[in-house]
DOKOLSE-992921 format. One line per field, with one value per atom (N, C-alpha, C): atom name; residue in one letter; residue number from 1; x, y, z. Coordinates in Angstrom, 1 decimal. Atoms other than C-alpha are relative to their C-alpha. Layout:
! DOKOLSE-992921
site: [CA;...] $
code: [A;...] $
pos: [NUM;...] $
x: [X;...] $
y: [Y;...] $
z: [Z;...] $
This chain:
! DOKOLSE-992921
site: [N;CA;C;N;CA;C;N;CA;C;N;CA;C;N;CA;C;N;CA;C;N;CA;C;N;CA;C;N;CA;C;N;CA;C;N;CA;C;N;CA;C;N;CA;C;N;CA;C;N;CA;C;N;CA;C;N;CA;C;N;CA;C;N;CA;C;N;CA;C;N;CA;C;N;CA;C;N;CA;C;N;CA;C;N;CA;C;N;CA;C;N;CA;C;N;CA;C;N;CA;C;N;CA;C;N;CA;C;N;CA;C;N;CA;C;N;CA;C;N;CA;C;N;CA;C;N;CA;C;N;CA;C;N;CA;C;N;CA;C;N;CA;C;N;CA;C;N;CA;C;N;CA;C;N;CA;C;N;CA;C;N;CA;C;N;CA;C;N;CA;C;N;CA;C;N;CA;C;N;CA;C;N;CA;C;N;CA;C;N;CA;C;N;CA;C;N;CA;C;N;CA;C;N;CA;C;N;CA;C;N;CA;C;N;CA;C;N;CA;C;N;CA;C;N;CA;C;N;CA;C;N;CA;C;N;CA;C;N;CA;C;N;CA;C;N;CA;C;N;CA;C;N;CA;C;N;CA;C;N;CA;C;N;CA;C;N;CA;C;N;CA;C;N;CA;C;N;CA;C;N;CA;C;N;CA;C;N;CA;C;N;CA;C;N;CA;C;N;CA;C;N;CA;C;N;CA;C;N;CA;C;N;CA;C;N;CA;C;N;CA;C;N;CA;C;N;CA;C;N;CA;C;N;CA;C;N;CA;C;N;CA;C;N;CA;C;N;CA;C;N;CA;C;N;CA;C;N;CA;C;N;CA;C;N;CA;C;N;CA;C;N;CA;C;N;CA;C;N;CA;C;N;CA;C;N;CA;C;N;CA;C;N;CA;C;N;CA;C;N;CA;C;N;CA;C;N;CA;C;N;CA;C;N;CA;C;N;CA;C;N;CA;C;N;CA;C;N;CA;C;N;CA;C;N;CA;C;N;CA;C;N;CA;C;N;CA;C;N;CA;C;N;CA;C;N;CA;C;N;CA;C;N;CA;C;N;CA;C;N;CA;C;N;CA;C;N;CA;C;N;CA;C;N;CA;C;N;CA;C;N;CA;C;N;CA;C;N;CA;C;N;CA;C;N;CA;C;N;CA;C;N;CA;C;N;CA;C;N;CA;C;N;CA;C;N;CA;C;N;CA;C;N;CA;C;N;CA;C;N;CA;C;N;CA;C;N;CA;C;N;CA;C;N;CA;C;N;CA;C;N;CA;C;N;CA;C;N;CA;C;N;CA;C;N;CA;C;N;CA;C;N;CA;C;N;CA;C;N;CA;C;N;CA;C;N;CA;C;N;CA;C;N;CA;C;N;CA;C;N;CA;C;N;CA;C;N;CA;C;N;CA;C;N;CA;C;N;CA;C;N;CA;C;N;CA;C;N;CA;C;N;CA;C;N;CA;C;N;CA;C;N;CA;C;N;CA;C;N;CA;C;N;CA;C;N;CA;C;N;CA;C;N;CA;C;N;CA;C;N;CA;C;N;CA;C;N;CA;C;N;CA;C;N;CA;C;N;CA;C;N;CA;C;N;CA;C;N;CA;C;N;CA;C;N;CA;C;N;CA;C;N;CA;C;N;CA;C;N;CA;C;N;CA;C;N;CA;C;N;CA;C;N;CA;C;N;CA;C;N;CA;C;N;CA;C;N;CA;C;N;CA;C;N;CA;C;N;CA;C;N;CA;C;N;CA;C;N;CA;C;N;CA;C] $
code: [X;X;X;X;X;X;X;X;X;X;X;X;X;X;X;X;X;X;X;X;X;X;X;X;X;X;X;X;X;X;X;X;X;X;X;X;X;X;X;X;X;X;X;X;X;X;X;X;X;X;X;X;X;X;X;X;X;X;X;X;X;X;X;X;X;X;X;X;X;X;X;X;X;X;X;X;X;X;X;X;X;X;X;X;X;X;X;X;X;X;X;X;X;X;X;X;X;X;X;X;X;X;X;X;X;X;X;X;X;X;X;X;X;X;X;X;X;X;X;X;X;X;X;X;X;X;X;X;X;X;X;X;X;X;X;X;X;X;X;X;X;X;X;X;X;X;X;X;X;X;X;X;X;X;X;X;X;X;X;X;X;X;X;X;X;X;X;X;X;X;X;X;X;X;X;X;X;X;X;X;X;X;X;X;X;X;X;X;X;X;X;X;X;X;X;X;X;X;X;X;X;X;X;X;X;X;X;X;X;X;X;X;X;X;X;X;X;X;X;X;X;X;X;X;X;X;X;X;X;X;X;X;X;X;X;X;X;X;X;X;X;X;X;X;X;X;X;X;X;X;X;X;X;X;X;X;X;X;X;X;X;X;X;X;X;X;X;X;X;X;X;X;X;X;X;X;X;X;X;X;X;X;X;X;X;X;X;X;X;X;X;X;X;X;X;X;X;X;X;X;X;X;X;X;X;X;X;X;X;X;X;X;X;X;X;X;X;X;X;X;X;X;X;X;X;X;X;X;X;X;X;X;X;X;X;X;X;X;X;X;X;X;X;X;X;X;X;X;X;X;X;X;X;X;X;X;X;X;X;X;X;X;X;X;X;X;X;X;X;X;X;X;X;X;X;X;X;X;X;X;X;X;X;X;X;X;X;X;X;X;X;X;X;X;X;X;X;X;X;X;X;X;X;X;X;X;X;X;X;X;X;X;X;X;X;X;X;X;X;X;X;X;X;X;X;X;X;X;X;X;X;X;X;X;X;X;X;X;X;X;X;X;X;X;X;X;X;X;X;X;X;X;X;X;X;X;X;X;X;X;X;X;X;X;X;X;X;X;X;X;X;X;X;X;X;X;X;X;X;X;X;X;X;X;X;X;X;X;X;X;X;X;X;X;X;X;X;X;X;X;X;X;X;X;X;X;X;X;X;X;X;X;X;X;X;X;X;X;X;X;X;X;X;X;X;X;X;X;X;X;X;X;X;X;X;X;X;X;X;X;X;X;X;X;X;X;X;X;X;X;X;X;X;X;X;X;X;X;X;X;X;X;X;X;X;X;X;X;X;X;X;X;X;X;X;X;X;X;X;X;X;X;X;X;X;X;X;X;X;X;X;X;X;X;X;X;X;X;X;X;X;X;X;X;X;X;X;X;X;X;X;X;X;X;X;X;X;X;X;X;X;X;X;X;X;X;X;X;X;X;X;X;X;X;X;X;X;X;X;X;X;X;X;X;X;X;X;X;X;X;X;X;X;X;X;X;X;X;X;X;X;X;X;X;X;X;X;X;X;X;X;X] $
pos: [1;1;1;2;2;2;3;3;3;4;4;4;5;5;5;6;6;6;7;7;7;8;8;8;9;9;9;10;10;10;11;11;11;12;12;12;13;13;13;14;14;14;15;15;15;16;16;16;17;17;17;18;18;18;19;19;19;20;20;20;21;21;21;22;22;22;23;23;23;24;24;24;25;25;25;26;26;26;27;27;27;28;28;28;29;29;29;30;30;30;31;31;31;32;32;32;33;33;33;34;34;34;35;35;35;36;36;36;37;37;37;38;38;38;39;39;39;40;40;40;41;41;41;42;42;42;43;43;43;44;44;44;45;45;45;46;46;46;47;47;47;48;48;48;49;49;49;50;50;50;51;51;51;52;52;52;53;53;53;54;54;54;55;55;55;56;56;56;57;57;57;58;58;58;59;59;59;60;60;60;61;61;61;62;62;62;63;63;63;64;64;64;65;65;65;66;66;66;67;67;67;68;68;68;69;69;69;70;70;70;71;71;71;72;72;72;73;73;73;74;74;74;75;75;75;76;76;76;77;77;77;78;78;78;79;79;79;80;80;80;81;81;81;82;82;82;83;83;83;84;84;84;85;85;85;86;86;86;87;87;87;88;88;88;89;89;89;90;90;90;91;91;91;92;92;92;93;93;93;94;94;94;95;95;95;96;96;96;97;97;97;98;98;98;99;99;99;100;100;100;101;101;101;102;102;102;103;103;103;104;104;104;105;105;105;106;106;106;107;107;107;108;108;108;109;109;109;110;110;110;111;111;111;112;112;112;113;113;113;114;114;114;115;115;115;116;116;116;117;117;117;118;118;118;119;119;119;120;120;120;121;121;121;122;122;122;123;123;123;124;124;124;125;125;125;126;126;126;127;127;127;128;128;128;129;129;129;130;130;130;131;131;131;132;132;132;133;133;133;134;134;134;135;135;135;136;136;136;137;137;137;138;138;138;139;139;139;140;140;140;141;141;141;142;142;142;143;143;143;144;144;144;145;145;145;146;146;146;147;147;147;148;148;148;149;149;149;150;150;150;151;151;151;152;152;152;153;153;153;154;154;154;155;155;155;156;156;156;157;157;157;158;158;158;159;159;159;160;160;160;161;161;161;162;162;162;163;163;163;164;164;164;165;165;165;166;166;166;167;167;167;168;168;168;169;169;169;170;170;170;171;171;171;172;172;172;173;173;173;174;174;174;175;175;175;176;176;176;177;177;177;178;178;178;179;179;179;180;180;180;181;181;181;182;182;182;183;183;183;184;184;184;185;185;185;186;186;186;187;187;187;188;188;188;189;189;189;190;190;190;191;191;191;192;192;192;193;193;193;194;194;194;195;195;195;196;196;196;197;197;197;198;198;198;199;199;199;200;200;200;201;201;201;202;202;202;203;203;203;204;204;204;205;205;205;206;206;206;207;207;207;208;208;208;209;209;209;210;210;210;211;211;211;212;212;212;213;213;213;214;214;214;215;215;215;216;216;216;217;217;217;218;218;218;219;219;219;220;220;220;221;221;221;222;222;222;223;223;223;224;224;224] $
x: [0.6;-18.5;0.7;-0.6;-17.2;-1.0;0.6;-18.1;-0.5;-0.1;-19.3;-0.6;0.9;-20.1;-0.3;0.8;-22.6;-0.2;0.2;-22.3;-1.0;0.6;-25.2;-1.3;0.8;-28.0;-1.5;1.4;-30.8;-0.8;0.2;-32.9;-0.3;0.7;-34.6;1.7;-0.7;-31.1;1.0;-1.1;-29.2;-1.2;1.1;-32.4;0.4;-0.3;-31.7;1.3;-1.4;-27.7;-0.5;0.5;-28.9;-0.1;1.2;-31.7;1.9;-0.8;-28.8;1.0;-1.3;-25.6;-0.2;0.2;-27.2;-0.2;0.9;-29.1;1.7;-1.4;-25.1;0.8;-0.4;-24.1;1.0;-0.4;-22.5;-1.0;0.4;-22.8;-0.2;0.1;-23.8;-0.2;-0.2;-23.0;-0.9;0.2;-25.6;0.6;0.0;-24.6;-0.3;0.6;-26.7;1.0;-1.2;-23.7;1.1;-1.0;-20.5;1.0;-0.3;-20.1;0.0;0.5;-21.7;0.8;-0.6;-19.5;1.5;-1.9;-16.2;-0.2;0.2;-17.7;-0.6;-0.2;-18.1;1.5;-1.6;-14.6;0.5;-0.8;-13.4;-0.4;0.1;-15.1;0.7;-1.1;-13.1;-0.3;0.1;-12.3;-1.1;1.1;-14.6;0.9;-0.8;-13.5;0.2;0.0;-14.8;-0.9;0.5;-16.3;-0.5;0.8;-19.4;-0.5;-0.1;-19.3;-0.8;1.0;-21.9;0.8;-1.0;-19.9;-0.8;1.5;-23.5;0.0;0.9;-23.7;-0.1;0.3;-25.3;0.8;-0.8;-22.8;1.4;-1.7;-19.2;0.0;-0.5;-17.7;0.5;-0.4;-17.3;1.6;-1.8;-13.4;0.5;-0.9;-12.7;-0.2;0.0;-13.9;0.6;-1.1;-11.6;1.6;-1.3;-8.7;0.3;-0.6;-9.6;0.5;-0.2;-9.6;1.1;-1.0;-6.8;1.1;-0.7;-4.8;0.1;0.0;-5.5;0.4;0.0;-5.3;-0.6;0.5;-6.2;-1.2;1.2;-9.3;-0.9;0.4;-11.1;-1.2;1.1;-13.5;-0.2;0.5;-16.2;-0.5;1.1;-17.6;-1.6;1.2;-20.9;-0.1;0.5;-22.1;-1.0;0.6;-24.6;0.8;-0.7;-21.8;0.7;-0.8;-20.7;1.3;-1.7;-17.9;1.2;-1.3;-14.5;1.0;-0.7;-13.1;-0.1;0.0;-15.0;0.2;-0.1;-14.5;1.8;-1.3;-10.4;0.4;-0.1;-10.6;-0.2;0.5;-12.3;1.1;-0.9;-9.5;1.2;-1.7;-6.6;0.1;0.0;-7.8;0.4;-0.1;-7.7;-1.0;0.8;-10.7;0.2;-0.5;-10.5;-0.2;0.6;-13.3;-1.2;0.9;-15.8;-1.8;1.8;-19.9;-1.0;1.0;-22.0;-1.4;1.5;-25.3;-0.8;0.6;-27.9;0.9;-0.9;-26.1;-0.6;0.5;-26.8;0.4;-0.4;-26.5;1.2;-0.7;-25.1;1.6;-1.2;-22.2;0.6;-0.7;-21.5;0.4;-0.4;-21.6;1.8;-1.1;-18.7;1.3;-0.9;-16.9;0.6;0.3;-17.3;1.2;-0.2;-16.3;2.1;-1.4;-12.8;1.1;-0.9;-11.9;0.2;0.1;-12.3;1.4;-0.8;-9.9;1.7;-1.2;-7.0;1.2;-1.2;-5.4;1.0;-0.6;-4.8;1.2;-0.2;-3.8;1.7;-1.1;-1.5;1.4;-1.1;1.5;0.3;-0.4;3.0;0.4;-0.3;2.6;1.2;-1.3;5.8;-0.5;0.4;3.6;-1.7;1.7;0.3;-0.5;1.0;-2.1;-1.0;1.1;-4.2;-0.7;0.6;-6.4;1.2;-0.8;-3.8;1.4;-1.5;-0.6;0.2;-0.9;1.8;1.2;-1.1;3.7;1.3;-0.7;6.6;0.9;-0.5;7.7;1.7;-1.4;10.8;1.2;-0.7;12.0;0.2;0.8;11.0;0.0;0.0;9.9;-1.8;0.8;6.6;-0.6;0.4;4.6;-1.3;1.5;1.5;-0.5;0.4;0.4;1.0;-1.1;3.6;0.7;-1.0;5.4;0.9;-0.5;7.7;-0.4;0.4;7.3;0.9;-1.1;9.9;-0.9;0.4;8.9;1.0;-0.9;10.8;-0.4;-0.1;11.8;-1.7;0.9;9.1;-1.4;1.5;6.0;0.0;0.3;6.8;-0.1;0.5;6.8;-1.6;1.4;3.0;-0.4;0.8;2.0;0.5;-0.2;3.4;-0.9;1.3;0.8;-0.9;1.0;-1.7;-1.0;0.3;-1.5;0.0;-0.5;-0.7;-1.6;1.4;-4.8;-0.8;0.8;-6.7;-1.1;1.7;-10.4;0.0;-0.1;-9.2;0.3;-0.9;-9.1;0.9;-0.9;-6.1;0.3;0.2;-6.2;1.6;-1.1;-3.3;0.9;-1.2;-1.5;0.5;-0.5;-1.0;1.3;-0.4;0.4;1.6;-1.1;2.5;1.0;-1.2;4.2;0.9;-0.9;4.9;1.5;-1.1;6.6;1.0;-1.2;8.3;-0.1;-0.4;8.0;-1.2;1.1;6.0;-0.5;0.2;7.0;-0.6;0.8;5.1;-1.6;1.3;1.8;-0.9;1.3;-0.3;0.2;-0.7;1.5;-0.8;0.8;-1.2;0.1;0.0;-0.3;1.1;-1.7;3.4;-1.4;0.3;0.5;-0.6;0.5;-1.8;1.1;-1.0;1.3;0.2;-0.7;2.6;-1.2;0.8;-0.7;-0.4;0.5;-1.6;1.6;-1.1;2.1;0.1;0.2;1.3;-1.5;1.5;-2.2;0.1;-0.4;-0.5;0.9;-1.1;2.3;-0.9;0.9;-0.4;-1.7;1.0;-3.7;-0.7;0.8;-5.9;-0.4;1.3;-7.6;0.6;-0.5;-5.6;-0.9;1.3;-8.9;-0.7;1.3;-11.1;0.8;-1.2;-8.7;-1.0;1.2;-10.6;1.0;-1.0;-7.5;0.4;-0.2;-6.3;-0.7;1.0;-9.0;0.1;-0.1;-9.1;-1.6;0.2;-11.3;-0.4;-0.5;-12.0;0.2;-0.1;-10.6;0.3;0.1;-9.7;1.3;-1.2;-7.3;-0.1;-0.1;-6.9;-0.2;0.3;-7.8;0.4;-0.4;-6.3;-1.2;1.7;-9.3;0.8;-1.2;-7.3;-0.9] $
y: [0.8;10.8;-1.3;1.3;7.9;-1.3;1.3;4.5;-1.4;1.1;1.1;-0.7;0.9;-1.8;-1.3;0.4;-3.6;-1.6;1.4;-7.8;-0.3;1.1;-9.7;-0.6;0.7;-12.0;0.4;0.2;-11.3;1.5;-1.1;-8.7;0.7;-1.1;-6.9;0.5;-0.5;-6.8;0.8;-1.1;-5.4;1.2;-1.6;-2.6;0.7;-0.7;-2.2;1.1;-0.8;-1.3;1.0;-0.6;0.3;1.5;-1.1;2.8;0.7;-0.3;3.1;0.6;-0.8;4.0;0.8;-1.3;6.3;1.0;-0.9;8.2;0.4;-0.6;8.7;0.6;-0.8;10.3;-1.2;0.5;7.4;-0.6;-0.4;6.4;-2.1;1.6;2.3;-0.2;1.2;-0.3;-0.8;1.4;-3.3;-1.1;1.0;-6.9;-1.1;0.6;-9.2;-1.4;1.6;-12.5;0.6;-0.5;-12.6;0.3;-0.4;-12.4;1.0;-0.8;-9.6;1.2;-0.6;-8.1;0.0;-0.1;-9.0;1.0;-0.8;-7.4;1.4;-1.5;-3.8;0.0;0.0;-4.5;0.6;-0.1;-4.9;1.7;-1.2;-1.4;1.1;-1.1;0.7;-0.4;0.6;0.5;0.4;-0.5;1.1;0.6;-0.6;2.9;-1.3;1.2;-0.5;-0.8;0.9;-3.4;-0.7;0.7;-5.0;-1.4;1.0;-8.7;-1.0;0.8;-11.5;-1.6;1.8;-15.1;-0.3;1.1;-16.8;0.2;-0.9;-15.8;-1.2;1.2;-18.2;-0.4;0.4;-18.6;-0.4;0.3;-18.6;0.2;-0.3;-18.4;1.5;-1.2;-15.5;0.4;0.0;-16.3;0.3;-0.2;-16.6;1.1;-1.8;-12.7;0.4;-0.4;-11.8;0.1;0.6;-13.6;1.3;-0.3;-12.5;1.7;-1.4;-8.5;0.4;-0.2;-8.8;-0.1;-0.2;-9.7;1.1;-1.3;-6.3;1.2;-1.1;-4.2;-0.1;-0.4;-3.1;0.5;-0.2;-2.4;-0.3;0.8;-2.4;-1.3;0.8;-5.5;0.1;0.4;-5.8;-1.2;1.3;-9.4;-0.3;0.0;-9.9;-1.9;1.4;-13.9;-0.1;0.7;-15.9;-1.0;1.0;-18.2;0.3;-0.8;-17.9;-0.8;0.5;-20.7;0.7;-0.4;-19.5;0.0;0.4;-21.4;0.7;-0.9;-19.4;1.3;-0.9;-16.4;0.5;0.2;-17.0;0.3;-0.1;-17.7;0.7;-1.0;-15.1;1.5;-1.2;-12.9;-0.2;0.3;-14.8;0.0;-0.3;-14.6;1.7;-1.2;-10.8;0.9;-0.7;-9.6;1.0;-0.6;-6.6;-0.4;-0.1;-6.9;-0.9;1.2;-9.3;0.4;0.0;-8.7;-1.1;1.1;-11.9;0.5;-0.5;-11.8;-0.6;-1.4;-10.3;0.9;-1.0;-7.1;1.4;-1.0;-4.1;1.4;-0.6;-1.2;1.4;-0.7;1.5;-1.0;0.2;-0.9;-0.2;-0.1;-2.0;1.4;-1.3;1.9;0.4;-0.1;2.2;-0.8;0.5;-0.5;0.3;-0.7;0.7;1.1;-1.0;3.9;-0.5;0.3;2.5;-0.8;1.2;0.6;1.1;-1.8;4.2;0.5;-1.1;5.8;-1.5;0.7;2.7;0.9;-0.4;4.3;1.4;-0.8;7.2;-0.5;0.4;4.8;-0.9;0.7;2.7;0.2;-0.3;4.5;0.5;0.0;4.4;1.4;-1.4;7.8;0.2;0.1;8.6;0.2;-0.3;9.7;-0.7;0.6;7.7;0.0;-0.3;9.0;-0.5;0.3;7.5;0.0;-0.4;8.2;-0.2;1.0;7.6;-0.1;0.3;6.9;0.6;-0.9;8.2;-0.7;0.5;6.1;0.8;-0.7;7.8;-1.1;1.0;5.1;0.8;-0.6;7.3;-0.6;-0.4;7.6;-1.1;1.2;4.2;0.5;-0.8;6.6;-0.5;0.2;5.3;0.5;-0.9;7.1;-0.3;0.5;6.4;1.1;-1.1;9.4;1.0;-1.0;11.4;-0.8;0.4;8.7;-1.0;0.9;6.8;-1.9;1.7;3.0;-0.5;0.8;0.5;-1.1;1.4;-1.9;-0.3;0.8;-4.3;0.3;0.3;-4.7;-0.2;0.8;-7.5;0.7;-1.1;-5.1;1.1;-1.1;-2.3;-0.6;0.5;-4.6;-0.3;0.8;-5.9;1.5;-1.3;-2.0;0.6;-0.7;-0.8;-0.7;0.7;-3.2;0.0;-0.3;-2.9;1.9;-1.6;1.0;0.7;-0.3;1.3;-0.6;0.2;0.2;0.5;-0.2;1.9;-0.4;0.6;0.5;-1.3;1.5;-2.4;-1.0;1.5;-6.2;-0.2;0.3;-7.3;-1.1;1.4;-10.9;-0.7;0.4;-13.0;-0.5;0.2;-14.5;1.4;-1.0;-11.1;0.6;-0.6;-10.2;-0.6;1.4;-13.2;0.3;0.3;-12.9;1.3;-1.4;-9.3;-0.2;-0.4;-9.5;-1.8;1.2;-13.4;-0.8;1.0;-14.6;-0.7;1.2;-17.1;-1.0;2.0;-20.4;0.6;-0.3;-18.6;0.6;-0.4;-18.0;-0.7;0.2;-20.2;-0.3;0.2;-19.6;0.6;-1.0;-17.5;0.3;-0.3;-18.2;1.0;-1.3;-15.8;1.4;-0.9;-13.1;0.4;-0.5;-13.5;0.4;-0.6;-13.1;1.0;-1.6;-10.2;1.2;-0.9;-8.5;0.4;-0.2;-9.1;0.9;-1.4;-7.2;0.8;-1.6;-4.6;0.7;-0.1;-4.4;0.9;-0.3;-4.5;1.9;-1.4;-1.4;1.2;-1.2;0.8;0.3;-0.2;0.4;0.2;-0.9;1.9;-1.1;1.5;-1.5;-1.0;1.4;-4.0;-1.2;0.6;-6.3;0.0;-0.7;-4.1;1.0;-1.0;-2.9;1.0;-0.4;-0.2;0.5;-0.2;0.2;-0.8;1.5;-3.2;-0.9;1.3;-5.3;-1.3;0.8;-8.8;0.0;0.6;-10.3;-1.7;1.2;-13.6;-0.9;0.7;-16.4;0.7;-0.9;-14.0;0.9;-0.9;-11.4;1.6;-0.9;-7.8;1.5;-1.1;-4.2;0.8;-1.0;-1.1;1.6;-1.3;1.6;0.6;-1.1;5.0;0.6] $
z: [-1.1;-11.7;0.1;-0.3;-9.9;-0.9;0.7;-12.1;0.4;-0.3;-10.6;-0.4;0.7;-12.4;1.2;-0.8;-10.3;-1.2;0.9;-11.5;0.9;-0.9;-9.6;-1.1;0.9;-11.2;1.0;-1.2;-8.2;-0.6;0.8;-10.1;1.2;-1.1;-6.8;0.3;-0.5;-5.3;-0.5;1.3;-8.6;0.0;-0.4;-8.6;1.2;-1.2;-4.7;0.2;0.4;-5.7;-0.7;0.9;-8.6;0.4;-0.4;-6.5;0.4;-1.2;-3.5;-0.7;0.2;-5.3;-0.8;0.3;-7.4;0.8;-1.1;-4.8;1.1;-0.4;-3.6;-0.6;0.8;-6.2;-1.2;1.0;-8.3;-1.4;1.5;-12.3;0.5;-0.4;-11.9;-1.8;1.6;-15.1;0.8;-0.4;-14.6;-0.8;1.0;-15.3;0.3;-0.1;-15.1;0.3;0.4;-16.2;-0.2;0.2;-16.0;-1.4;1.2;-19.7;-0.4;0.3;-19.7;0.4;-0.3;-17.1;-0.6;0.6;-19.0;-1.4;0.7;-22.0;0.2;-0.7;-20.0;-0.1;-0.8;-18.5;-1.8;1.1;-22.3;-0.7;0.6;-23.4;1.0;-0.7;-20.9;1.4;-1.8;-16.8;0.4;-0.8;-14.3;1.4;-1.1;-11.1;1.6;-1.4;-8.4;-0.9;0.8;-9.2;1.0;-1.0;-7.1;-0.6;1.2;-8.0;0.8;-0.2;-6.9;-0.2;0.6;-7.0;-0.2;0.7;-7.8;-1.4;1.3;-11.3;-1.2;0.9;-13.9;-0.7;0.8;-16.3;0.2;-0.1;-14.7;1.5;-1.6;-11.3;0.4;-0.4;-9.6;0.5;-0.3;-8.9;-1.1;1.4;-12.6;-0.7;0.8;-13.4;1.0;-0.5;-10.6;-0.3;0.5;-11.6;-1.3;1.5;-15.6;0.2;0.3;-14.2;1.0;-0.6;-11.8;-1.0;1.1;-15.1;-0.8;0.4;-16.2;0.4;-1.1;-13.6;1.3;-1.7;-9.9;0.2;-0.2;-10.2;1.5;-1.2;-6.6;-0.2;0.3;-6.2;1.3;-1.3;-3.4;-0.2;0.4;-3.3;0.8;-0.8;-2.3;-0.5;0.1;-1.5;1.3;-1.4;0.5;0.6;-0.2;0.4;1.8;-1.4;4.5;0.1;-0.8;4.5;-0.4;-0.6;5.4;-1.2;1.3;2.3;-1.4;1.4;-0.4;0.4;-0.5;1.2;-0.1;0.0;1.3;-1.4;1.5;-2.2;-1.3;0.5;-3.4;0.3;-0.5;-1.5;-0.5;0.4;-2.6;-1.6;1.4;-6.3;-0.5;0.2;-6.0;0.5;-0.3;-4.5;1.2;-1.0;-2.2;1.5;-1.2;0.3;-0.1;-0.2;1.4;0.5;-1.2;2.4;-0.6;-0.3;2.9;-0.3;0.1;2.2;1.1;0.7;3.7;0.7;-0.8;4.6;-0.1;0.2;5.3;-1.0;0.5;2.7;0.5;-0.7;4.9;0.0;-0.7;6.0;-1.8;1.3;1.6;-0.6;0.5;1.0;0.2;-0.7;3.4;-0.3;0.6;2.3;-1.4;1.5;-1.3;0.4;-0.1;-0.2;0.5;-0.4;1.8;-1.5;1.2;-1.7;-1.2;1.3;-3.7;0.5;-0.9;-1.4;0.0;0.1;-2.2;-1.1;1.0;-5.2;0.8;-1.0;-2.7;0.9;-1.1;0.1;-0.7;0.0;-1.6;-0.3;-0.2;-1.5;1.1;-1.5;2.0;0.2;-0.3;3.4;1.7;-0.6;5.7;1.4;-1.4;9.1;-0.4;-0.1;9.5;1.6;-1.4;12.2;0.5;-0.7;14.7;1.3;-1.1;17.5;1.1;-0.8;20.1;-0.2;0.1;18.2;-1.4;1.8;15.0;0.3;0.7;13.0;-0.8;0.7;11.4;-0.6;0.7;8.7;-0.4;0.4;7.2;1.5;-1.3;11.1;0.6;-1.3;12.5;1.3;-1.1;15.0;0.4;-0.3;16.8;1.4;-1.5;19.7;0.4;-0.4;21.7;1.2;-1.1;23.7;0.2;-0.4;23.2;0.5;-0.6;24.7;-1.3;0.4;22.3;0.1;-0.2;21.7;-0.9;1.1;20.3;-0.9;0.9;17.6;-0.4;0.6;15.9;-1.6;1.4;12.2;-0.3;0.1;11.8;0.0;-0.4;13.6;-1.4;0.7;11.4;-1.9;1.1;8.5;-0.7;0.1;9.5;-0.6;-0.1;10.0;-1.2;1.5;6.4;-0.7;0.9;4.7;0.1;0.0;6.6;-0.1;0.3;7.0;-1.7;1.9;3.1;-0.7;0.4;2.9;1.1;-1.5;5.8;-0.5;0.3;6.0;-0.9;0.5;3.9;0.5;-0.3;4.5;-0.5;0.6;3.9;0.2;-0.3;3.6;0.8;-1.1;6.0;-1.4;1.2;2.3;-0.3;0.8;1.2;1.4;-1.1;4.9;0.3;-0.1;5.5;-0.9;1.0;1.9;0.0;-0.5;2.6;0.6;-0.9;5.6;0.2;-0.4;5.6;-1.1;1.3;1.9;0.0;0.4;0.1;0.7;-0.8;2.0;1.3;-1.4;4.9;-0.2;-0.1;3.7;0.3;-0.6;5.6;1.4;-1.6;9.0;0.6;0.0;10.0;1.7;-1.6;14.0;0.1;0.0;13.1;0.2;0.5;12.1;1.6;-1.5;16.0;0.6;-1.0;17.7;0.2;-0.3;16.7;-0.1;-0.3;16.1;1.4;-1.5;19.5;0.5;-0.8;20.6;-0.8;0.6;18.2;0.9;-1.0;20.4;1.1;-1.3;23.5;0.1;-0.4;22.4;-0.7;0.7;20.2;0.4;-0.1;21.2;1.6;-1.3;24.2;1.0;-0.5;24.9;-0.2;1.0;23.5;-0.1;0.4;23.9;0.0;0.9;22.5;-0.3;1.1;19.8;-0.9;0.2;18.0;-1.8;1.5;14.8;-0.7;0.5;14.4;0.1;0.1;13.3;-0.4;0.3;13.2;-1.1;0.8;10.6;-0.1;-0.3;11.4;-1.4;1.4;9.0;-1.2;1.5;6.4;-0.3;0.3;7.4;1.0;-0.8;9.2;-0.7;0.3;9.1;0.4;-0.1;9.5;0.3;0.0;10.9;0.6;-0.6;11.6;0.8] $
């Protein structure tokens, strides 16, 4: 059975996890501190990792960091924290995906669920399908109804990183350094541009995109 160690200090809401991702068929670690959770980590992996930045004893950035040094392990972060800043930080330290507190359980399942299905995802599969259009990465061959569509280098750069995590955020540093290097990771106006002419040549709506999600402040999504 799939494994998730559940970090939070709020006892009702670690019960609520608790009930909920059992009653879905997963194996739940509690951990109350984040001490507690680095001494799990240290007795073998876990498969995700639901992590609370409030937690009495340490920061919730610095058990990111210490388990990004280990490995890939997915992380969901849960905070009531809403600004923009801790939220960034929490993504740029390593964290996958982001849910604010309060939230609904259905939508963290889901998220959960999209961060299981990474170790699958993260190797660039050569045709990637979506309502609408098909990528063919080998070919640089792109189509939108059967009809062909040109992209450039640059586009097909954005859409290998983001399609290489479907249902994942993928924060705008990780996106930026991809496709134009380091010295460009807080250019984030290079990143609207071109999503919006990826919008315009792949999507049905282009504003009311229903594949290419923005994210606000944070970063972009890939929904197939």
């Amino acid at each position: 059975m799939t494994t998730i160690l559940v970090v939070e200090d709020e006892r009702r809401l670690l019960r609520a996890l608790q009930l909920t991702l059992r009653a879905n068929g997963y194996t739940v670690i509690a951990a109350p501190t984040g001490s507690s959770a680095l001494a799990t980590l240290a007795e073998g992996p876990v498969d995700a990792l639901v992590l609370d930045l409030g937690l009495p004893d340490m920061a919730g950035v610095e058990i990111i960091r210490r388990v990004r040094t280990g490995g890939q392990t997915p992380i969901l972060v849960l905070s009531a924290r809403h600004a923009s800043a801790q939220k960034v930080s929490a993504l740029d330290a390593g964290a996958d995906d982001y849910v604010t507190k309060p939230f609904g359980l259905d939508e963290l399942l889901a998220r959960l669920r999209a961060l299981l299905r990474r170790g699958q995802a993260d190797t660039q599969e050569d045709i990637v399908e979506a309502a609408g259009f098909a990528l063919n990465f080998a070919a640089r061959r792109a189509e939108k109804q059967g009809s062909a569509v040109k992209l450039t280098p640059t586009e097909w750069k954005i859409l290998e990183v983001l399609t290489r995590h479907p249902g994942r955020l993928v924060p705008h540093r990780q996106v930026l350094e991809h496709v134009w290097g380091p010295a460009y990771v807080k250019e984030t106006q290079y990143l609207r541009v071109y999503i919006a002419q990826l919008r315009r040549k792949l999507e049905a709506d282009p504003a009311r995109p229903k594949h290419l999600i923005t994210e606000p402040g944070l970063g972009y999504r890939f929904d197939p």
